[in-house]
N, C-alpha and C positions, 0 to 999 in steps of 0.2 A: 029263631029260624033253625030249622033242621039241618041235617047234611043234604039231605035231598036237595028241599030248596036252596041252599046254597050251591050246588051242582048247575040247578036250572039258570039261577042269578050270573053265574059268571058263563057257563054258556048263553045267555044271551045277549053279555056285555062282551064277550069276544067276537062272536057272531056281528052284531052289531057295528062295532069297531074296525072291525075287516070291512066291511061291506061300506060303510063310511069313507073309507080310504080309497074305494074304486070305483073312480067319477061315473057318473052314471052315463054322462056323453063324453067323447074323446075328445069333443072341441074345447074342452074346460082344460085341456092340458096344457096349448097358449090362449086360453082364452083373453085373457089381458097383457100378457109381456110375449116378447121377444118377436123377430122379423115378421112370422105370421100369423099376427096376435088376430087379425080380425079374417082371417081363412074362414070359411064354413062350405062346407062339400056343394049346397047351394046357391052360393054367393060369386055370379060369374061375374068375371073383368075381359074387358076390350085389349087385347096382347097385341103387340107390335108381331106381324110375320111375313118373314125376310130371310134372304140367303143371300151371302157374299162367296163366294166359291172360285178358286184359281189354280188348277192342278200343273201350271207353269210349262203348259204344253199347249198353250194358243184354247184353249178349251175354259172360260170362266163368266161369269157373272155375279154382275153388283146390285142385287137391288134394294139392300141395307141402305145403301148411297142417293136413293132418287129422291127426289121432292114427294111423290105419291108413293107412300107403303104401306100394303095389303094390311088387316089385321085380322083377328082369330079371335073367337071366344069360349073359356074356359075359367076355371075356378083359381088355377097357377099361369103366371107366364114367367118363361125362361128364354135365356140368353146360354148360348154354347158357342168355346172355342175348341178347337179339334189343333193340336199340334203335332203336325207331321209332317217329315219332309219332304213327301210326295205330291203334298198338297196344302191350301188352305182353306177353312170351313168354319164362317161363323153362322149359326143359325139363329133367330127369334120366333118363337112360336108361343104354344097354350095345351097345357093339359087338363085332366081331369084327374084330381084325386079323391081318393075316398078316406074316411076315416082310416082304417086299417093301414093307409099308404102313410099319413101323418105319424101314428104310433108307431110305425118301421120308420121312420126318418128318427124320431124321436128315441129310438134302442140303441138307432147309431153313432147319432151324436155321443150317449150314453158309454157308448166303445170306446169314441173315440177321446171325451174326456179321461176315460181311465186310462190312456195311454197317451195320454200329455200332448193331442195331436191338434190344438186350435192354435189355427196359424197368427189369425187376426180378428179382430173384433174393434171395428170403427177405428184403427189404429190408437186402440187403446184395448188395454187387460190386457196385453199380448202373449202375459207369460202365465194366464191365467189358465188353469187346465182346468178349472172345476165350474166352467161355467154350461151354460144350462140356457135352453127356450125360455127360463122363468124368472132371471136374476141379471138380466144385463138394463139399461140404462136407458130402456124405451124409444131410442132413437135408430137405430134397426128397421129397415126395411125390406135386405134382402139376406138369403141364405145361400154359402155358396162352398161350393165344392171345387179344389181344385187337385187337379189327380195327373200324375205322369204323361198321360195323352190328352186330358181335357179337361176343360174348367167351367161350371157349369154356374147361373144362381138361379132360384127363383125366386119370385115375389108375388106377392097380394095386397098392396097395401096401395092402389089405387089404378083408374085405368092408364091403359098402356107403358107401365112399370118397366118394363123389357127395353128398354131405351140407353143403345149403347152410348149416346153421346149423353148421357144424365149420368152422372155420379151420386149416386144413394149411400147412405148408410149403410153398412154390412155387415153380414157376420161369416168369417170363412174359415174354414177344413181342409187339412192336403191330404185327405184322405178320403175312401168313399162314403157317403152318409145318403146316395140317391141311387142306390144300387138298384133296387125294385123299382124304379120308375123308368116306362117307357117312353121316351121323350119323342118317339114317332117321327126322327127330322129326315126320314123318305118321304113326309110331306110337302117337303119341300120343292126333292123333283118327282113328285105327282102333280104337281100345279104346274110346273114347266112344263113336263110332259104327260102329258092327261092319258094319252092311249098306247104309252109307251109296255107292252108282252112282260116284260120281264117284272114291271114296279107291280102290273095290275096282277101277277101270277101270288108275288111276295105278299100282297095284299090279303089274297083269297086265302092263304097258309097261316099268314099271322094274324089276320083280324085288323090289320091298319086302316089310317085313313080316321079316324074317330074323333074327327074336330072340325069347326064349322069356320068356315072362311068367310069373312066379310069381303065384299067386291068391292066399298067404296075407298076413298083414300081416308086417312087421319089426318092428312094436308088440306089446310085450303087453301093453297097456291091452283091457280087454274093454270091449267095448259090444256092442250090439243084435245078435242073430244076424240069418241076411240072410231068416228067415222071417217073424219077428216083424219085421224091417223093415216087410218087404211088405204083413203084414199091417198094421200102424201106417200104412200109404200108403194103404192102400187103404178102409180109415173113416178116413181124414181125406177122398179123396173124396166118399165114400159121402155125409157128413155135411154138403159142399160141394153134391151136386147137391139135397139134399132142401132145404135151404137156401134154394136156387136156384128151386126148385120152388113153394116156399112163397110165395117170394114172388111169382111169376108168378101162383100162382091165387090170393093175396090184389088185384093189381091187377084179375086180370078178374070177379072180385067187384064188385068196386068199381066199376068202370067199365059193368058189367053192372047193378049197384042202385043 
């Protein structure tokens, strides 16, 4: 064998080599271990979505708390607490991500192990900094981020995973690792308020709104259908203004004799 040929032998065995090393799909990066081992950009789940919301000024809503809540469909659901003292905000929703979006979560993690930043992992490995989507203990289901204003996880690891009252397995960071993801939680009050100027303007600027709402409940507890609601709203009204009425022409009675 020449020099030549040996030129060409090892250029091809490096070439090779390199090219070996980088997955041909990005889904092979957890493809078998760690929280979102079975993700695939096409593989959507039923997400719990919900907002509990209380700004301590008579202004709030619970409907994380009803028997019947909304869900969403998306390929991630997350769970977000918001800590502040003006207010409180937990949200559950569903995103969509894309390969590109896994391999940036996967860079940061990557940070944040090189600075010694995993907080928890199943309350175990705790002082483990050098752990990885690919070496933890298969029992992981969610991934979670917990940052000075807010604590975020997501999951995939079956439907409606977003489920505050379910304790899953975990793997958590106090630091960011979901920076690039827009978690869209003005969807929330887009569904309260459907024609509210200001949400549909924010909308039209940033492109929100990019998730698909199931109408039905994930409860099968029945209650009131949504006719007989309306109607039950609408005499309790009814019964409020006469009420109201009564007693305005009993004062001008009064004040008249």
């Amino acid at each position: 064998m020449n020099a030549v040929q040996i030129c060409i032998f090892l250029a091809l065995f490096f070439f090779g080599t390199t090219f070996q090393q980088i997955p041909a799909d990005p889904s092979s990066i957890d493809a078998k271990y760690g929280p979102l081992r079975i993700w695939r950009q096409d593989r959507l789940v039923r997400c719990i979505f919900c907002m509990n919301y209380d700004d301590y000024n008579n202004l709030s809503t619970y409907g994380c708390d009803r028997r019947r809540v909304g869900t969403c469909v998306g390929n991630i659901c997350y769970m977000r607490q918001h800590k502040k003292p003006e207010y409180f905000l937990y949200t559950s929703g569903c995103v969509n991500l894309t390969w590109s979006d896994l391999v940036t979560i996967r860079a940061q993690i990557s940070a944040q192990n090189d600075q010694g930043l995993l907080l928890l992992n199943n309350n175990k490995n705790s002082n483990n900094s050098n752990f990885s989507l690919s070496n933890n203990n298969n029992n992981e289901t969610q991934l979670c981020e917990v940052g000075p204003s807010v604590n975020t996880c997501i999951c995939a690891d079956r439907d409606r995973c977003n489920n505050v009252t379910s304790v899953e397995p975990f793997v958590e960071y106090r630091d960011t690792i979901f920076g690039a993801i827009n978690f869209d939680e003005l969807a929330h009050f887009r569904h309260l308020l459907p024609n509210d100027p200001i949400l549909n303007e924010r909308d039209r600027s940033t492109g929100g709104g990019g998730y698909l709402l199931i109408t039905n409940s994930m409860s099968s507890n029945k209650t009131a259908p949504p006719a007989l609601q309306v109607l039950i709203i609408a005499t309790i009204q009814f019964v409020i203004i006469i009420i109201i009425n009564t007693n305005y022409i009993i004062n001008v009675i009064k004040y008249a004799f």
